[in-house]
VOMIBA-287322 format. One record per residue (C-alpha): residue number from 1; x, z, y. Coordinates in Angstrom, 3 decimals, m for minus. Each point is the difference from the previous one (the first is absolute). Last residue first. Layout:
{NUM, {X, Z, Y}}
...
***
This chain:
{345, {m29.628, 6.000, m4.809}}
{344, {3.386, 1.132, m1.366}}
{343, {3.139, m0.387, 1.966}}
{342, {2.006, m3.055, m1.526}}
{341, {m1.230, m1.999, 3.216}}
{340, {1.897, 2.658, 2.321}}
{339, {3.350, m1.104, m1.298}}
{338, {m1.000, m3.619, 1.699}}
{337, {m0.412, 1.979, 3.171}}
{336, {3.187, 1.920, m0.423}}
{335, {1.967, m3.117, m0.383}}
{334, {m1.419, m1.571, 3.218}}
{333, {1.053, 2.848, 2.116}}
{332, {3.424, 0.076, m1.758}}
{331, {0.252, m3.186, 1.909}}
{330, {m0.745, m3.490, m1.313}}
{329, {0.044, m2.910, 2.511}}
{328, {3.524, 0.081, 2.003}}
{327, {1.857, m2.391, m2.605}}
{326, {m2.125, m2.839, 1.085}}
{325, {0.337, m0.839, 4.199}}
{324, {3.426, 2.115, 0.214}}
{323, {1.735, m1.666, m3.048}}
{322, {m1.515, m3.543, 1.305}}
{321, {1.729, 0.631, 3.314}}
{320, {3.327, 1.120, m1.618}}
{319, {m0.171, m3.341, m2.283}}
{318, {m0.547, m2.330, 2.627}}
{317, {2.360, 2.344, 2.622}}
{316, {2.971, m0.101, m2.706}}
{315, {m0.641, m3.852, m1.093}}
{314, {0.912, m0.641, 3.973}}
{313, {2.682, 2.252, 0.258}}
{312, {2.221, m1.887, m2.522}}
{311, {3.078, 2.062, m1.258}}
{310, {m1.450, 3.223, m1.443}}
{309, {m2.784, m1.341, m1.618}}
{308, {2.004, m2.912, m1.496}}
{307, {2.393, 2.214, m1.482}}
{306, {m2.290, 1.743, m1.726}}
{305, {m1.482, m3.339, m1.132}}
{304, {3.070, m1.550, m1.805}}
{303, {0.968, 3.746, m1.338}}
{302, {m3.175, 0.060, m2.126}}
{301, {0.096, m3.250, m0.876}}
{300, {3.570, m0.150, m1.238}}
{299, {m1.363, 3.665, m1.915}}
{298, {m3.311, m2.004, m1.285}}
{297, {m3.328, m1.193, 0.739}}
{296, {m0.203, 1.998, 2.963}}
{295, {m3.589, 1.263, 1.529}}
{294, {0.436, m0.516, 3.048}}
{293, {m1.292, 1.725, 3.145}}
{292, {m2.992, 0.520, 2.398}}
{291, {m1.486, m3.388, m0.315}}
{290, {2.423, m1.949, m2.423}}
{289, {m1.245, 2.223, m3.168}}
{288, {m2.310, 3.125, 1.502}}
{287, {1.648, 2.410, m0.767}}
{286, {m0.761, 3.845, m1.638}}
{285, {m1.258, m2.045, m3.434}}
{284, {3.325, m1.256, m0.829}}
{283, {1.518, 3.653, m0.478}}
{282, {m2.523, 1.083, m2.504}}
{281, {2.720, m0.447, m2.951}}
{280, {2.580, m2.627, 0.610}}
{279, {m0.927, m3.288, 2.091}}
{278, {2.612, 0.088, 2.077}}
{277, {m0.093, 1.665, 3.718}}
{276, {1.328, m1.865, 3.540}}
{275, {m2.208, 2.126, 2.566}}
{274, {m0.845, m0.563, 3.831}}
{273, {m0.031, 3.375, 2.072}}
{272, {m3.457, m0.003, 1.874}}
{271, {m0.227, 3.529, m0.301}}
{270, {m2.667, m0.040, m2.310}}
{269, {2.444, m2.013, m2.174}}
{268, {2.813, 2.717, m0.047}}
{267, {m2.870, 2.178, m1.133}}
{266, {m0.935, m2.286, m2.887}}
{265, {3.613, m0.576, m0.998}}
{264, {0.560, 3.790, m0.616}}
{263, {m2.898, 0.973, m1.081}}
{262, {0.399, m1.584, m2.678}}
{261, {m3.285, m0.224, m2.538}}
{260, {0.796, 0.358, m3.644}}
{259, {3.433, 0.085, m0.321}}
{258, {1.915, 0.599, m3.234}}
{257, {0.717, m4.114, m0.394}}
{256, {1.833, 0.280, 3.133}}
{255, {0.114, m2.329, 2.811}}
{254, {2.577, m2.103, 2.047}}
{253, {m0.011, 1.371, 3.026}}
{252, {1.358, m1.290, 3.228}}
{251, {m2.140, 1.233, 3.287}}
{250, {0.925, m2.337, 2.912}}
{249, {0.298, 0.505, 3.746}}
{248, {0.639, 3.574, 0.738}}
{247, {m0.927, 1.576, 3.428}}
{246, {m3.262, 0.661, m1.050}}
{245, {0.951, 2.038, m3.113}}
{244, {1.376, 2.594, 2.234}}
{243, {m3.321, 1.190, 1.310}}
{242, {m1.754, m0.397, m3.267}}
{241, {2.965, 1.946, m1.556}}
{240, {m0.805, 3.113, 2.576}}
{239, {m3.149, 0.378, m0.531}}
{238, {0.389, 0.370, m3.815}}
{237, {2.566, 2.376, 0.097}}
{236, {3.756, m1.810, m0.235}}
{235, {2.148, m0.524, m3.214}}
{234, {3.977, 0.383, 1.030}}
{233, {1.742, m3.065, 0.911}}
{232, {2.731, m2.112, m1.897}}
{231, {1.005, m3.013, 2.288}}
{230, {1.303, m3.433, m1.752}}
{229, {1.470, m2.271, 1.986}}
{228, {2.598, m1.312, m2.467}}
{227, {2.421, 2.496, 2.187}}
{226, {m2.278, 2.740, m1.633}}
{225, {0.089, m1.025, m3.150}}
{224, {1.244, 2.873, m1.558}}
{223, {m2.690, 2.142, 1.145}}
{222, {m2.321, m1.929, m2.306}}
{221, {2.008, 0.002, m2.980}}
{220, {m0.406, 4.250, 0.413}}
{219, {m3.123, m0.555, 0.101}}
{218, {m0.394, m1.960, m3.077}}
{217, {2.416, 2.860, m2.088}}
{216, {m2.698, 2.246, 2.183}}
{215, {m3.142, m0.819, m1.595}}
{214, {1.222, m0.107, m3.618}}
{213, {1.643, 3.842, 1.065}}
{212, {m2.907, 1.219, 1.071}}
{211, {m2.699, m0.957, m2.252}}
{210, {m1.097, 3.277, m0.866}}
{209, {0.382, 1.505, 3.547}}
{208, {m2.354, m3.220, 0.979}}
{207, {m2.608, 1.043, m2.594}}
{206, {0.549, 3.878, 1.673}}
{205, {m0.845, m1.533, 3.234}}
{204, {m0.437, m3.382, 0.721}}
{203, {1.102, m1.063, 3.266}}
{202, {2.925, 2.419, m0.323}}
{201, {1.889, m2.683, m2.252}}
{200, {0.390, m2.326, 3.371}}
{199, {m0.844, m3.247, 1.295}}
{198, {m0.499, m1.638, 2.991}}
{197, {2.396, m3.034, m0.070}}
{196, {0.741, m1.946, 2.912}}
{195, {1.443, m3.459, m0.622}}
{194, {1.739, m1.230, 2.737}}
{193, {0.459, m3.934, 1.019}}
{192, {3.085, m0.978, 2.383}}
{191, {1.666, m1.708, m2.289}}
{190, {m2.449, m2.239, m1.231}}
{189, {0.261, m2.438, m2.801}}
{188, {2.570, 1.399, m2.005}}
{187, {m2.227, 3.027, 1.046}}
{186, {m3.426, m1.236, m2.258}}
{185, {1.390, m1.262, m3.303}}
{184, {3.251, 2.116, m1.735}}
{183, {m0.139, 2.937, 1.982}}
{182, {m3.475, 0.348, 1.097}}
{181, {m1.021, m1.323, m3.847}}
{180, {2.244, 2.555, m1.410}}
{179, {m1.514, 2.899, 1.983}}
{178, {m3.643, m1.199, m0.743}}
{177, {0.757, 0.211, m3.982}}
{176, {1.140, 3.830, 0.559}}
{175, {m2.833, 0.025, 2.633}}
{174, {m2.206, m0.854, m3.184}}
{173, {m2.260, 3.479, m0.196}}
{172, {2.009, 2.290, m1.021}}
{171, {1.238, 0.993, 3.568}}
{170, {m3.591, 0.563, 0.664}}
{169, {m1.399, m1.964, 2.826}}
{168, {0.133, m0.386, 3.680}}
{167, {2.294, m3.253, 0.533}}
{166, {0.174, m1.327, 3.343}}
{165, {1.757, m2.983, 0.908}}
{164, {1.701, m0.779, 3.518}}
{163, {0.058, m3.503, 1.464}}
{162, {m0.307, 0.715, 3.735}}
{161, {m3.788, 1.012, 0.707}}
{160, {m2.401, m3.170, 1.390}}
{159, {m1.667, 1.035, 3.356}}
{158, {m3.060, 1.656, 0.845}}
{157, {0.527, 2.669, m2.813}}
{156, {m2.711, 1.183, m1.625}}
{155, {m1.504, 3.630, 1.291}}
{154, {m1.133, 2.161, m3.321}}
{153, {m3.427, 0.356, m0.246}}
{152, {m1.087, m0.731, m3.738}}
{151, {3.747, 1.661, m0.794}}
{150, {m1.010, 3.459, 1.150}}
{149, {m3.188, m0.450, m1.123}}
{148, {0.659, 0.606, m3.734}}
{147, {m0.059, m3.229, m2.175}}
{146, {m2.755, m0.128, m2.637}}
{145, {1.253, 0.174, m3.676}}
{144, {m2.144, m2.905, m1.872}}
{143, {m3.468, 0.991, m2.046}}
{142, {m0.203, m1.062, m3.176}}
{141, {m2.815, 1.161, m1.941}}
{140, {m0.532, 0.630, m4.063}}
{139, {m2.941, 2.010, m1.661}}
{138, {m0.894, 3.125, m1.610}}
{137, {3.467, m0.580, m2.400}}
{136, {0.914, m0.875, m3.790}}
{135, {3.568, m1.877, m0.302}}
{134, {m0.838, m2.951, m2.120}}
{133, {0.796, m2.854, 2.259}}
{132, {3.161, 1.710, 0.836}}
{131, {0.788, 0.655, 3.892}}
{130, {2.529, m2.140, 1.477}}
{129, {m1.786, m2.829, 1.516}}
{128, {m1.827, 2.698, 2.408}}
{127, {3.500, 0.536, 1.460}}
{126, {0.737, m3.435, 0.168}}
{125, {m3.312, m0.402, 1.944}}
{124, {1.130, 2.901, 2.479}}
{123, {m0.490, 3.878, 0.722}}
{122, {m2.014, 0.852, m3.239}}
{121, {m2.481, 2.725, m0.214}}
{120, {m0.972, 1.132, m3.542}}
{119, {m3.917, 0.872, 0.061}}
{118, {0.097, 2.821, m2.514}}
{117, {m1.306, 0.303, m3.530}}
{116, {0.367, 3.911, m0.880}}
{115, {0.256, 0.056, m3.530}}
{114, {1.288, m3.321, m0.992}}
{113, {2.493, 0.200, 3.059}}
{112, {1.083, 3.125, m0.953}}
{111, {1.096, m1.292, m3.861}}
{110, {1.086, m3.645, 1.653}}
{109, {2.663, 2.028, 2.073}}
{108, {1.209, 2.701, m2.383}}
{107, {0.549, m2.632, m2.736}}
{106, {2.163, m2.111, 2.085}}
{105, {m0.844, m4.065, 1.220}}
{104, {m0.307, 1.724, 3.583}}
{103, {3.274, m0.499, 1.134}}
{102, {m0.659, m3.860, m0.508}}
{101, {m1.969, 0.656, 3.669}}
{100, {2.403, m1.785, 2.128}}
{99, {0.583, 3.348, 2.194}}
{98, {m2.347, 1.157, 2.876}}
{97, {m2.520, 1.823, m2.073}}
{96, {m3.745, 1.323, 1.703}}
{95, {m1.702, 1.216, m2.739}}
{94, {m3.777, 0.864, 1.471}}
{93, {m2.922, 2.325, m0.788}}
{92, {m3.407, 0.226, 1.158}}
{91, {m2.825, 2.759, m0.144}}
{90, {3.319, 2.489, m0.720}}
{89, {m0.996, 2.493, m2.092}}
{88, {3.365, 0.465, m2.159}}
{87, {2.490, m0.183, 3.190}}
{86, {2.622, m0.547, m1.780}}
{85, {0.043, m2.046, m3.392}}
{84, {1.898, m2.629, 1.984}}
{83, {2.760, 1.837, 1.119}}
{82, {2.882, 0.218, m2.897}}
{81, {m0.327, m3.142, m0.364}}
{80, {1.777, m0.537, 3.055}}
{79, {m0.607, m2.649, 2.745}}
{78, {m1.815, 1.428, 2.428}}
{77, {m4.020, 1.358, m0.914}}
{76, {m2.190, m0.261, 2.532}}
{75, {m3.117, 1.729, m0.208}}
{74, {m3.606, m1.234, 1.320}}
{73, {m2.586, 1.963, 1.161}}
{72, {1.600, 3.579, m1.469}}
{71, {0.061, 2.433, m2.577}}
{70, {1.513, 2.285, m2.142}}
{69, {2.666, 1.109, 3.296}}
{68, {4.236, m0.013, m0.995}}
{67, {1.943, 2.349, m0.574}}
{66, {2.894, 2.250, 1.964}}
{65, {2.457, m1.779, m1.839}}
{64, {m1.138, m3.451, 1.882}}
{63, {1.347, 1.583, 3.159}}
{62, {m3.049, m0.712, 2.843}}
{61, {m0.156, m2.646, 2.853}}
{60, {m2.899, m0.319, 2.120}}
{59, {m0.303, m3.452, 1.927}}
{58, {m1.228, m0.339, 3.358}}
{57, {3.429, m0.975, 1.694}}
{56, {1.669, 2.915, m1.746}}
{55, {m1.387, 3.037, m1.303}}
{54, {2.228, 2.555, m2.266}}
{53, {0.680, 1.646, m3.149}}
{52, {3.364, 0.377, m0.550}}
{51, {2.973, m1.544, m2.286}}
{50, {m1.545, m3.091, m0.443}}
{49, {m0.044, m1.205, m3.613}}
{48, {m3.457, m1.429, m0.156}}
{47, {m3.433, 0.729, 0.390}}
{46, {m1.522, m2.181, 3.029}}
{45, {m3.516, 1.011, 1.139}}
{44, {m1.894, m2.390, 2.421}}
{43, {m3.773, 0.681, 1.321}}
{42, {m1.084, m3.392, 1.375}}
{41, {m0.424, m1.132, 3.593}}
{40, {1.596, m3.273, 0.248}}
{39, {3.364, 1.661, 0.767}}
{38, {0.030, 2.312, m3.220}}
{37, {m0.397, m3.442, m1.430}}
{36, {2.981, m1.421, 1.905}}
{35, {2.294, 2.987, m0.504}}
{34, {m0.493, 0.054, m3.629}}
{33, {1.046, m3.740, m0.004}}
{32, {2.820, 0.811, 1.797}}
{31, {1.370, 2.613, m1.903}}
{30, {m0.266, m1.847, m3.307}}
{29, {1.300, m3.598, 1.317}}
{28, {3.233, 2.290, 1.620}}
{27, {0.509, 1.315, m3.403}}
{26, {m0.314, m3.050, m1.933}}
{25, {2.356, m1.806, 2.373}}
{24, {2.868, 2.835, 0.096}}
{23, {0.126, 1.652, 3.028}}
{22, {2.546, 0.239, 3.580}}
{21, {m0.582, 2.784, 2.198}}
{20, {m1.797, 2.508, 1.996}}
{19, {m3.118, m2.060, 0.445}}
{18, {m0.562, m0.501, m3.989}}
{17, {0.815, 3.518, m0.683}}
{16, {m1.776, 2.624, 2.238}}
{15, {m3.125, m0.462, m2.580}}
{14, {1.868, 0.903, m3.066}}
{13, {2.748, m1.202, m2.399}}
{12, {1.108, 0.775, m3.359}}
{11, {0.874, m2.547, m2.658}}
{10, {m2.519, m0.771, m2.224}}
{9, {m3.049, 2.088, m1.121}}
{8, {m2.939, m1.667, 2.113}}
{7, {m3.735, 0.369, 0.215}}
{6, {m2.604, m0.718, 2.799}}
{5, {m3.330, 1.330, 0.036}}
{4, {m2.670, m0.954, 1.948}}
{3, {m3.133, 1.346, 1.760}}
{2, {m2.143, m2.630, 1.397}}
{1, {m1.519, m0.127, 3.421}}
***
């Protein structure tokens, strides 16, 4: 058993969080992870902005203003600079960022790096891309997002699902561009197709209050459409969306240069839910191009094989069946085992 330390000083959220409603991506990779370790037998301490101490699912969770330990195994610093010299004694020391990592070229980045040399955890091979050559660190890994059980055994449908879309991600993150392609490319084609859109501010806390009004003006384009087919639905808990995400038959999302895993598209693809994604930030690598989705060339493409998901049942059950057989191989169990190998010897 090792004892580790876990680090965060973003938005708030605690143990009772990820089952209680929706999360952002980095968020619900950070929880889960810690729950998987604590899960293998290790000693788990997250300090963070939770309101209360508590224990959840194996996992101790402590306000970061209360302090932090001098040592640990191995400590986990999230994402903020403001982290990494935590933990002074730790025997082992990681940065675990889940942005393209050009937020790093900054004085306060490369001076803690220099002085405390972490192993900087990406989530994808464009994320590891992103990091400059000269950036000082213990050590680089990548080591993908797992996808949380609830998706890994979700039911698939026996039968194909009528032709409604799911979208899951930010309302920043291209469903402005997806709207116009419904209208313009995908419902000329077929009226009776929905496109259900999960998506909601509140996802992301005090980032999402920040963003509010950007998010909504999309929204509010959204709910517009609604005789176009398009169905604006509050964000669900994690068990819940893997349930609903069955009944859908195609995932449309074109990508975001921001990303760095998506969740989004990889748990749709546990599922069995085939994908049409461009090659835009780590998007391309959550599909597997022409055996679980497509990766589109372009917007005529992209529209040209969303509409061929939901029309021909056949390419739906190829794809779905490959989406079940290969998307289901890397849980949070996995994740926590390669996070193990940065533990000293």
């Amino acid at each position: 058993m090792a004892v580790i330390r876990m680090a965060d000083d973003g938005i708030a959220f605690d143990g009772d969080t990820l089952s209680c409603g929706p999360l952002g991506g980095a968020e619900t990779a950070f929880i889960s992870l810690a729950e998987a370790l604590a899960a293998r037998g290790h000693d788990v301490t997250i300090h963070n902005h939770c309101g209360a101490s508590m224990k959840r699912y194996g996992v101790v969770w402590e306000p970061l203003e209360k302090g932090v330990p001098e040592t640990a195994d191995l400590y986990i610093a999230n994402r903020g600079d403001r982290l990494i010299h935590l933990v002074p004694d730790a025997r082992a020391r990681v940065f675990w960022t889940h942005n393209p990592a050009q937020y790093l070229n900054k004085w306060r980045y490369w001076r803690k790096m220099a002085r405390w040399r972490p192993t900087v955890v990406f989530s994808s091979e464009f994320h590891a891309r992103s990091i400059a050559a000269w950036m000082p660190t213990g050590g680089k890994e990548t080591i993908p997002y797992g996808i949380s059980e609830a998706f890994l055994a979700a039911d698939p449908p026996a039968d194909p699902p009528p032709p409604h879309v799911a979208f899951t991600s930010s309302p920043l993150r291209s469903l402005d561009w997806l709207l116009g392609l419904w209208e313009q490319g995908i419902r000329p084609h077929l009226p009776g197709a929905e496109l259900h859109v999960f998506s909601s501010p509140k996802t992301y806390g005090a980032h999402g209050d920040a963003r509010a009004d950007a998010m909504n003006a999309v929204l509010d384009r959204a709910r517009t459409m609604a005789e176009l087919g398009v169905v604006l639905r509050d964000p669900l808990p994690k068990a819940d969306l893997a349930e609903a995400l069955a009944g859908f038959r195609a995932i449309l999302y074109r990508g975001d240069p921001g990303e760095t895993y998506c969740l989004a598209v990889g748990e749709a693809q546990a599922v069995g839910v085939p994908a049409v994604v461009q090659d835009i930030g780590c998007v391309a690598e959550r599909v597997v191009e022409g055996e679980t989705g497509f990766v589109a060339a372009d917007d005529n493409d992209f529209a040209r094989r969303g509409c061929a998901i939901l029309k021909d049942d056949e390419l739906w059950r190829r794809l779905h069946a490959a989406a079940l057989a290969q998307q289901r191989q890397w849980s949070w169990d996995d994740a926590a085992a390669a996070f193990e190998k940065l533990l000293p010897l």
